[in-house]
C-alpha positions as CSV (number, residue, x, y, z in Angstrom):
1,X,10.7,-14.3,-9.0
2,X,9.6,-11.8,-6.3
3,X,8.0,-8.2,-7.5
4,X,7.1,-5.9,-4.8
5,X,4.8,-2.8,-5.8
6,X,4.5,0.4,-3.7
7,X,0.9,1.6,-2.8
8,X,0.2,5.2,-2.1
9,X,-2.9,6.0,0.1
10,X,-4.1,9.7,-2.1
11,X,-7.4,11.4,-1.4
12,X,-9.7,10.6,-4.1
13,X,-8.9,13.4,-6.5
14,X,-12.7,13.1,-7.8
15,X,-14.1,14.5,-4.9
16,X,-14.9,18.1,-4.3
17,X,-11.6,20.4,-3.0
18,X,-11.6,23.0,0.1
19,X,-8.6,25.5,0.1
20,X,-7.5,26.4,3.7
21,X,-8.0,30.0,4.5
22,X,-4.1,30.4,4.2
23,X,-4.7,29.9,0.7
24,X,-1.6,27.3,0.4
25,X,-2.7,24.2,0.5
26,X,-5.6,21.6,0.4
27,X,-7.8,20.7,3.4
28,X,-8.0,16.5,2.6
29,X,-8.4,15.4,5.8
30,X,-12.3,14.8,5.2
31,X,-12.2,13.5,1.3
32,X,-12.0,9.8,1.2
33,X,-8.9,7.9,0.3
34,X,-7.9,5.3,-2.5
35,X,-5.0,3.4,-3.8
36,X,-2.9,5.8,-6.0
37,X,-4.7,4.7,-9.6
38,X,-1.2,4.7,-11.3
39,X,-0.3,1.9,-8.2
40,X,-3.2,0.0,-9.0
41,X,-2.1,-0.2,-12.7
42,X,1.7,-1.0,-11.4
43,X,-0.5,-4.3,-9.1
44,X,-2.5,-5.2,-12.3
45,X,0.9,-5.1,-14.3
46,X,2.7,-7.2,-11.6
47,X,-0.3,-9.6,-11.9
48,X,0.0,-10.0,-15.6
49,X,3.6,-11.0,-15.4
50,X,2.9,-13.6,-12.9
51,X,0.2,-14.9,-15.0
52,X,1.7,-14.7,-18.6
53,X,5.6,-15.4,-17.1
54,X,6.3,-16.6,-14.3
55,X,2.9,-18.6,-12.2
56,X,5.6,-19.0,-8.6
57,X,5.8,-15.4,-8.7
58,X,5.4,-13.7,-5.8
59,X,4.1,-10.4,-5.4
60,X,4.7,-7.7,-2.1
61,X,2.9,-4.4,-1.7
62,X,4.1,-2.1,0.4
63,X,3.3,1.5,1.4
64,X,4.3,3.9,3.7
65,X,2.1,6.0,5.9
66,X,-0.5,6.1,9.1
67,X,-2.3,3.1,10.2
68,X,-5.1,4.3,7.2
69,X,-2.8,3.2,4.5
70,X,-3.6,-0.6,5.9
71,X,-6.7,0.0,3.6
72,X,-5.1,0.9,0.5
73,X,-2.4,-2.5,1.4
74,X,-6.3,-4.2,1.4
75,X,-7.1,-3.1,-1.6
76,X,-3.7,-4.9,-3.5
77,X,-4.5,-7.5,-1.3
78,X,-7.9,-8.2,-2.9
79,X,-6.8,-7.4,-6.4
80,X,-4.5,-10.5,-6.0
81,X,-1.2,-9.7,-4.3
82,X,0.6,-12.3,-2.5
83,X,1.6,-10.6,0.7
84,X,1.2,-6.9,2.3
85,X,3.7,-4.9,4.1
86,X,3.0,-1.5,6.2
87,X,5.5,0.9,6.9
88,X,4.6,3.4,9.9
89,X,5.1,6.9,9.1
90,X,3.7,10.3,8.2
91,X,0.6,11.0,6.3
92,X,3.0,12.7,4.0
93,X,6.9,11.6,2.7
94,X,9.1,14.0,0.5
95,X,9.7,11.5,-2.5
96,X,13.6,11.0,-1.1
97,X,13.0,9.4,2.5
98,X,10.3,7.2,0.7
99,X,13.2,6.1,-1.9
100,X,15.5,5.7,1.2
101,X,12.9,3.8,3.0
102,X,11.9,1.7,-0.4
103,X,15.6,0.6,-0.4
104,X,15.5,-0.7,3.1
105,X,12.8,-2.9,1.8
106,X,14.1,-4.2,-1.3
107,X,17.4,-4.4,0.8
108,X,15.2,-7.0,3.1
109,X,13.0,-8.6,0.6
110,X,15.5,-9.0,-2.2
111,X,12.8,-8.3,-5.2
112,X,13.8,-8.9,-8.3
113,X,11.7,-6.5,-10.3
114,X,10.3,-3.3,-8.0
115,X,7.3,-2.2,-10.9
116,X,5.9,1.6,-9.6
117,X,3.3,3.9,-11.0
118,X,4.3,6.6,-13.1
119,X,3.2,9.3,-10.3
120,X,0.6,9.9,-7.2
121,X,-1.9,11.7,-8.2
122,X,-1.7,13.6,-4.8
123,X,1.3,15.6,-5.7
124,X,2.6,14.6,-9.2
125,X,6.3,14.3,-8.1
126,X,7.1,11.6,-10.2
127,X,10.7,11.5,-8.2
128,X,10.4,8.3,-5.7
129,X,11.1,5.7,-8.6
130,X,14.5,7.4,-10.2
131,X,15.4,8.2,-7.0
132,X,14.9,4.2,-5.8
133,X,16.8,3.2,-9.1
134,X,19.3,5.9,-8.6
135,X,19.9,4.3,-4.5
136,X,19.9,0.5,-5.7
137,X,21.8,1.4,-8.9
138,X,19.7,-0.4,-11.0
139,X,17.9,0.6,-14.4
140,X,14.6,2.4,-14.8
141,X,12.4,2.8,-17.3
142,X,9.6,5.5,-17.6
């Protein structure tokens, strides 16, 4: 069995928020980054199956994003995930092109369960995984 889990890089939501003078959106290029809390719940999930289920499992993290998100892929890494994959791209991805890019992947690495968190705490979209199921035509649960 092969599970592959998505990783968001988020600015740590606990840290204290500047507006930009334009009064539209947040300034978080100085707040420090984690590993999207719901995505680290989706790596400790992923790591319970292998353990209870199946022990050959194997599981991929991916994430999309600048060469930054390499420390959230670190972070799965250490929390016991099998192998890492970085996608280049833009600090920010509407939840559609990161479907459409998650499908290229699943396309190439032929997971057999893709386990997500519920939402990023960065934005709250909640999109990118019935948007996935909805590409690969497979089920979904929330």
């Amino acid at each position: 069995m092969k599970i592959l889990v998505p990783c968001k890089r988020v600015p740590d939501a606990d840290q204290l928020l500047t507006v930009h003078s334009d009064g539209k959106r947040i300034i978080n290029e100085h707040l420090p980054h984690l590993l999207n809390p719901f995505d680290a719940i989706a790596v400790e999930e992923a790591l319970r199956i292998r353990e209870e289920h199946d022990t050959e499992a194997e599981i991929l993290a991916v994430t999309i994003g600048p060469a930054e998100c390499q420390d959230e892929l670190r972070t799965a890494l250490a929390m016991g995930v099998d192998r890492a994959l970085w996608i280049d791209g833009p600090p920010t991805l509407d939840p559609w092109n990161v479907a459409r890019l998650l499908q290229a992947v699943v396309t190439r690495e032929t997971p057999n369960l893709v386990l997500m968190g519920k939402q990023a705490v960065d934005d709250d979209a909640n999109q990118a995984g019935q948007f996935l199921a909805a590409l690969l035509d497979w089920p979904q649960a929330t």
